[in-house]
C-alpha positions in Angstrom: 0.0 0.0 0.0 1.6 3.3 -1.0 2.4 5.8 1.3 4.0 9.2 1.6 5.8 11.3 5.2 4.7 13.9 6.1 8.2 16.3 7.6 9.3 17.6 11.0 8.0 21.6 11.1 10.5 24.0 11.2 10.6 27.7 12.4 10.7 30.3 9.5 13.6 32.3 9.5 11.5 35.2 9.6 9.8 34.4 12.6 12.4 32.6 14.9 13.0 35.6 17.5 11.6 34.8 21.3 12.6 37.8 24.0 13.1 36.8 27.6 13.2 39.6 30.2 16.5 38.4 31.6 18.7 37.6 28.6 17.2 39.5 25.3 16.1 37.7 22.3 16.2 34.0 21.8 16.6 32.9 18.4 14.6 29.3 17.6 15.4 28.9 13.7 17.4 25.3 14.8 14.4 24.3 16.4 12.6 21.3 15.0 8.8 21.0 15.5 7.5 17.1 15.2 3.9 15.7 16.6 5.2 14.4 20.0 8.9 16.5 20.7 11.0 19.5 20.3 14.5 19.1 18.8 17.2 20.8 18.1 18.7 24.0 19.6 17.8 27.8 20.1 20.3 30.3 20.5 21.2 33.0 23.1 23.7 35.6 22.0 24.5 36.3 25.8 24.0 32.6 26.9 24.9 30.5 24.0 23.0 27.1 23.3 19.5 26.2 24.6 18.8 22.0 24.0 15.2 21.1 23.5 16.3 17.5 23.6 18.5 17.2 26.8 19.0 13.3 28.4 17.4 14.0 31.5 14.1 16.5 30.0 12.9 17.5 27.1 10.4 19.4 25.4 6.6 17.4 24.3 4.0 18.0 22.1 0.6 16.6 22.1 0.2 16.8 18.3 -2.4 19.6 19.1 0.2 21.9 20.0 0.6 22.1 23.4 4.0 21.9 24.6 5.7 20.4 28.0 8.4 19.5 29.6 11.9 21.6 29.9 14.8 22.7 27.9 18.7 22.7 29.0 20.6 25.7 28.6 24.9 25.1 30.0 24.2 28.5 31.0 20.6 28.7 32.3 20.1 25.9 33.3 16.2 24.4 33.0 13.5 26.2 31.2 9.9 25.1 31.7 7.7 24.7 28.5 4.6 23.8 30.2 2.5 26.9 29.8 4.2 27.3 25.7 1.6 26.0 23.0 1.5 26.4 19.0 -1.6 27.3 17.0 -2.1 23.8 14.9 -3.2 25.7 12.3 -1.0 29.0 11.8 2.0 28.0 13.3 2.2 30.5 15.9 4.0 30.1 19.3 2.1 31.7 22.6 2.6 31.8 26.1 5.6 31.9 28.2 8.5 29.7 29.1 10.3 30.5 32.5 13.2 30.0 34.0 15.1 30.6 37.1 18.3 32.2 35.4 16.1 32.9 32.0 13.4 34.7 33.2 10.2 34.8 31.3 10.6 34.0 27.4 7.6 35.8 25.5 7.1 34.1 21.9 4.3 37.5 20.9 5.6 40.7 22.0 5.0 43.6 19.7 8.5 44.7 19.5 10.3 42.0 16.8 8.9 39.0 19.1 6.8 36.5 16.8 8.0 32.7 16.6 6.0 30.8 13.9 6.6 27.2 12.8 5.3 25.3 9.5 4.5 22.9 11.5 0.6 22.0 11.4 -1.5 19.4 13.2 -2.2 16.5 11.1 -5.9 16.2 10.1 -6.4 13.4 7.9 -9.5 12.3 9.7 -10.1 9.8 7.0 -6.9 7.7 7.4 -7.1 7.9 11.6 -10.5 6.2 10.9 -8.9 2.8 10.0 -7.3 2.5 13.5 -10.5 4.2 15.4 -13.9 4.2 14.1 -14.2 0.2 14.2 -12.8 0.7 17.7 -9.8 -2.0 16.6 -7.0 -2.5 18.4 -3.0 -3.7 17.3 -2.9 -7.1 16.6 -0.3 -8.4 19.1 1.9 -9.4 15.9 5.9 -8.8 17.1 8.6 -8.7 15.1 12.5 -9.0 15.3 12.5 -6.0 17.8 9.3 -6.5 19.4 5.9 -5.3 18.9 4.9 -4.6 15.6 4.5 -0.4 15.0 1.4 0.6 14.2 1.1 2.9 11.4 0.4 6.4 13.4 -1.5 9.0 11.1 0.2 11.4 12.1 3.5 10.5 10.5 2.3 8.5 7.5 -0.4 9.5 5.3 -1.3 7.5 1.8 -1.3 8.9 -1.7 -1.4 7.4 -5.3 2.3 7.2 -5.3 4.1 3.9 -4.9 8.1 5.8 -4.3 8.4 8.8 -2.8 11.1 11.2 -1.6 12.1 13.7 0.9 14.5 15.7 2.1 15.8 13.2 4.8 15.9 11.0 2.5 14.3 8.6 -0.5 12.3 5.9 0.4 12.6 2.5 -0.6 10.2 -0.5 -0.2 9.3 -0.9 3.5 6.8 -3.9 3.8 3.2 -2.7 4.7 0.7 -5.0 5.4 -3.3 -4.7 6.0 -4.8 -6.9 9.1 -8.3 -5.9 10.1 -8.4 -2.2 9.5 -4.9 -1.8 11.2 -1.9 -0.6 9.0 1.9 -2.1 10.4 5.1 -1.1 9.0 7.6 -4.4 9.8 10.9 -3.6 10.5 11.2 -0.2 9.3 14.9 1.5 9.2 15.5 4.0 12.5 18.8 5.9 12.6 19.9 8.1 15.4 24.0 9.9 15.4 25.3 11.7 17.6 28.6 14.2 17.4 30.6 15.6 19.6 33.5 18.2 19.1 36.9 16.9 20.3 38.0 20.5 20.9 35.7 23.3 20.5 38.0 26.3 19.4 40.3 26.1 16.2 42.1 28.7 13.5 41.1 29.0 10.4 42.6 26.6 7.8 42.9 24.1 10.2 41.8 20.4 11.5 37.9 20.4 13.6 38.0 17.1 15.0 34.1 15.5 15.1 33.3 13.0 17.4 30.7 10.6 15.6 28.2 7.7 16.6 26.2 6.1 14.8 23.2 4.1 15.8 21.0 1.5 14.1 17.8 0.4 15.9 16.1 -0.9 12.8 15.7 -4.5 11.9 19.8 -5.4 12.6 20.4 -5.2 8.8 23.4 -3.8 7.3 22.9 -0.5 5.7 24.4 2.0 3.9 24.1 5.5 5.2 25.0 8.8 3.5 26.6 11.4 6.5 26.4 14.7 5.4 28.8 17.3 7.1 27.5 21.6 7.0 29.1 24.0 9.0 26.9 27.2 9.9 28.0 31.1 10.6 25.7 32.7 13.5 24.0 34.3 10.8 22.9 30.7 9.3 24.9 30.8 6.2 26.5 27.4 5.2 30.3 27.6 4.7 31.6 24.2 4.3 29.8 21.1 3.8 31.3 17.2 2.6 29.5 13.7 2.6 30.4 10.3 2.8 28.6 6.9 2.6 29.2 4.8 5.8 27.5 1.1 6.2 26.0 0.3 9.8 25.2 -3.0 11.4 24.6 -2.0 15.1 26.7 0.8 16.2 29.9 2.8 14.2 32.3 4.8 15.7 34.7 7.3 14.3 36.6 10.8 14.3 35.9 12.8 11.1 38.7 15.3 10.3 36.8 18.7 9.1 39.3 21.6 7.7 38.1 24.8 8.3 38.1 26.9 5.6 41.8 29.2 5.4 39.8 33.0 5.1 37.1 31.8 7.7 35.9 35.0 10.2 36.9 34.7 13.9 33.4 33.9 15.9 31.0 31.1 17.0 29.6 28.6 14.1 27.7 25.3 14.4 28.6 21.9 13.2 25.6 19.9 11.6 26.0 16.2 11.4 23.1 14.5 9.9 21.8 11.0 8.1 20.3 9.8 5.2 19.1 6.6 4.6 16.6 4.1 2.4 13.3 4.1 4.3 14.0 6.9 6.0 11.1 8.0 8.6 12.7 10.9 10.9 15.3 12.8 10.7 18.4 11.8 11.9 20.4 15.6 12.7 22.8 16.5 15.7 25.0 19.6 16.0 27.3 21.7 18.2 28.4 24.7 18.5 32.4 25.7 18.5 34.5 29.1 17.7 37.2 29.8 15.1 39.6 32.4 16.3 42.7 33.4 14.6 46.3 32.7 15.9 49.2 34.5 16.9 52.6 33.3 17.2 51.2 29.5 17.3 48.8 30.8 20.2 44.8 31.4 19.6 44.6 35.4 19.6 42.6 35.8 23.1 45.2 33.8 24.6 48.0 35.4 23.0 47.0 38.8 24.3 46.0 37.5 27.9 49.6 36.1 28.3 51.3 38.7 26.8 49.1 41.2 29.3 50.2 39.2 32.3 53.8 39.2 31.0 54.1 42.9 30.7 52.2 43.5 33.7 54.7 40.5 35.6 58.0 42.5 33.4 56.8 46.2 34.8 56.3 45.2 38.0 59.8 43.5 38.3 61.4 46.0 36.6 59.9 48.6 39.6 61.0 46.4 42.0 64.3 46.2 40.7 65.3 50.0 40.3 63.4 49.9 44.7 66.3 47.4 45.3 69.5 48.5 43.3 68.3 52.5 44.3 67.9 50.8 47.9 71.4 49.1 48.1 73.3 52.5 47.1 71.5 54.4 49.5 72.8 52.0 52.0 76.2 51.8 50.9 76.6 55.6 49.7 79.9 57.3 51.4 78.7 59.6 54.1 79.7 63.1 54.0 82.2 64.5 56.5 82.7 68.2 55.3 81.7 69.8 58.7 84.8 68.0 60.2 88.0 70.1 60.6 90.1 69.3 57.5 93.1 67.7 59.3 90.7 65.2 60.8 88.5 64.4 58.2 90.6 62.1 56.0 90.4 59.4 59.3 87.0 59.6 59.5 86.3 58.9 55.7 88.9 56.0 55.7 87.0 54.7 58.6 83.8 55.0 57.2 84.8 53.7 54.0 86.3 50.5 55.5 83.1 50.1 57.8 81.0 50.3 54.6 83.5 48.0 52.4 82.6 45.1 55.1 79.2 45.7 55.5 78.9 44.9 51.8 80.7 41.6 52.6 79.5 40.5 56.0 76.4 42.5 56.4 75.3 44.6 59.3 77.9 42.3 61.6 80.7 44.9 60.5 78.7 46.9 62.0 78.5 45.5 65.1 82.3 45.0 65.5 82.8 48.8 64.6 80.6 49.9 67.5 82.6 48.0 69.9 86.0 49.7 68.7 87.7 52.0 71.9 87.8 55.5 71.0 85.1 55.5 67.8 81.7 56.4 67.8 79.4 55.5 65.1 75.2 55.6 64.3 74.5 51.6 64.8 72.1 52.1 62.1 73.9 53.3 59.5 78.2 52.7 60.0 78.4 56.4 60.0 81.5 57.5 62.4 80.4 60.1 64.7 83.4 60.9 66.8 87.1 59.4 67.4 88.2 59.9 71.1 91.4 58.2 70.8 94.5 58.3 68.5 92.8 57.6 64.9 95.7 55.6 63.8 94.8 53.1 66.7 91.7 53.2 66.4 92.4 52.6 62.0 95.1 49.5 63.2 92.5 47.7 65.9 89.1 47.7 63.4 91.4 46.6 60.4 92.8 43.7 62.4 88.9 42.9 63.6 87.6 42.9 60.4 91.4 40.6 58.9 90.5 38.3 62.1 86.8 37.6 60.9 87.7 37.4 57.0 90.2 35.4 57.2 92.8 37.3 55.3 94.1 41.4 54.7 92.0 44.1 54.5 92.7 46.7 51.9 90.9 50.6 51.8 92.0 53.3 49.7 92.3 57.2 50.2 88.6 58.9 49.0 89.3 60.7 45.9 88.7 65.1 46.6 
């Protein structure tokens, strides 16, 4: 019996901007509306992503457009959809999603705040008949994975055409049978992937490592599906995209090498991994965001100028505490000035200064110590400067040389200060 499927609902690039009270506006483009779930992610230029498919929530819908359940943001944490719903038949989003860190999120504010999906609830009354009106119920019959599906009219629908296509994918001959009044689809082909950035900052021109896996929970079959990879600017505009068949069993595992394009803008872009496959029946799309940022001197820009900040600041402040020191040290070792002694006296009381500070630069503030206990010489015990010599200054000269010889170990030399 031929059939055709009817497409996830998307939001129209026209009308994709939310505004929450907290944050500012919200933008839903990479959301995906299907019958029962949200998908996809919205994005916060202040926040970053918002996941409408997290592991632990999620956002529902009861094919009537009424909306449940909570989205993940890294940055905002959960956001309640339970008082969100969607006209079935124009599209439009109302209501308000909140949020402890988000705020309120208003989907039909006057100012540039009107999300709108094509999205529409299914009304083929004439095809849900065959599973209601006779009150019938599914058969029982099981399969390879279980219970037989039964056909759901609100993903397939029947036409006059016996192979149809999409843009998930074409779709080749799934087995349909009839069995009173109830439509089964046996074994039917069900895809899910799943990437994951190995790192999630990289310079243009080179190497974005993608994490991939791919799942098979069809009928175990070998099957050949076609990956295709897009990258995304913020602004939605595709600037690289590849393909490549890959056949699946079960699971498949792999790193796929994507090279950035060399002339790429610095800024945040998103990496689209999705799936097509024979028999196709959902869409099969994961994605992530990352940033490209130029590099300087083999480091990424940001970082370059944040270690070269802390460098100058770490050089500026060592060279201060350098000219504090070497200024300090000649302070400290500066000859004193002895002019307001009587000229016939003042050549002993420079040699002896001179020799007191000529130790203190070898033994520190010891020579100090050993001048101050000299007979017949006065000096400031702070600073080695001689005061006053009460006895012979030639004695007093001999007896502080042969202190200072006694502690060093070997002769003392001093020389005349220069007029």
């Amino acid at each position: 019996m031929p059939f055709s499927y009817v497409e996830a609902g998307t939001v129209l690039s026209s009308h994709k901007y939310a505004w929450s009270d907290n944050v500012g506006y919200i933008n839903f483009e990479d959301v995906t509306v299907e019958d029962d779930i949200l998908s996809g992610y919205a994005w916060s230029e202040n926040k970053g992503w918002i996941n409408f498919n997290p592991t632990q929530g999620g956002v529902t819908n009861d094919g009537s457009g009424n909306l449940a359940g909570s989205a993940w943001g890294e940055q905002l944490g959960w956001i309640d959809f339970d008082n969100v719903s969607i006209d079935p038949s124009t599209g439009k989003f109302s209501g308000t999603a909140t949020g402890e860190l988000v705020g309120t999120i208003t989907f039909d504010c006057p100012n540039f705040c009107d999300v709108e999906t094509d999205w529409r609830q299914n009304t083929t009354s004439s095809i849900a008949s065959l599973g209601t009106s006779q009150g019938s119920s599914a058969s029982g019959r099981t399969n390879a994975l279980g219970p037989v599906i039964p056909f759901i009219p609100s993903v397939v629908v029947l036409n006059e055409l016996e192979n149809t296509t999409s843009s998930t994918g074409a779709f080749s001959e799934i087995e349909v049978t009839d069995d009173s009044d109830q439509i089964f689809i046996e074994n039917p082909p069900l895809f899910d992937v799943i990437s994951e950035p190995v790192q999630v900052r990289v310079a243009p021109g080179e190497i974005l490592p993608i994490s991939v896996r791919l799942s098979n929970f069809g009928g175990g079959k070998r099957v050949d599906v076609l990956i295709e990879y897009s990258i995304f600017s913020s602004t939605g505009k595709e600037i690289y995209s590849i393909s490549e068949t890959v056949a699946v069993e079960t699971t498949a595992n792999f790193i796929k090498s994507i090279q950035i394009p060399l002339g790429t803008v610095s800024g945040t872009y998103t990496a689209k991994t999705s799936i097509i496959y024979g028999g196709q029946l959902a869409p099969a799309i994961t994605q992530f965001p990352f940033k490209v940022e130029r590099k300087i001197l083999g480091l990424f820009q940001s970082d370059f100028f944040l270690y070269g900040g802390i460098t100058l600041i770490i050089s500026f402040f060592a060279l201060l505490l350098g000219r504090v020191l070497i200024k300090r040290r000649k302070s400290r070792f500066a000859p004193f000035d002895y002019s307001n002694i009587p000229h016939n006296e003042r050549t002993f009381y420079e040699i002896l200064s001179d020799t007191i500070m000529q130790m203190r630069q070898r033994v520190g503030d010891d020579a100090l110590f050993i001048a101050s206990n000299i007979s017949g010489l006065q000096i400031d015990k702070k600073n080695g400067r001689v005061l006053a010599i009460t006895e012979s200054p030639a004695k007093v000269i001999a007896v502080l040389v042969s202190k200072y010889e006694k502690i060093l170990g070997k002769k003392v030399s001093f020389s005349l200060r220069r007029e």
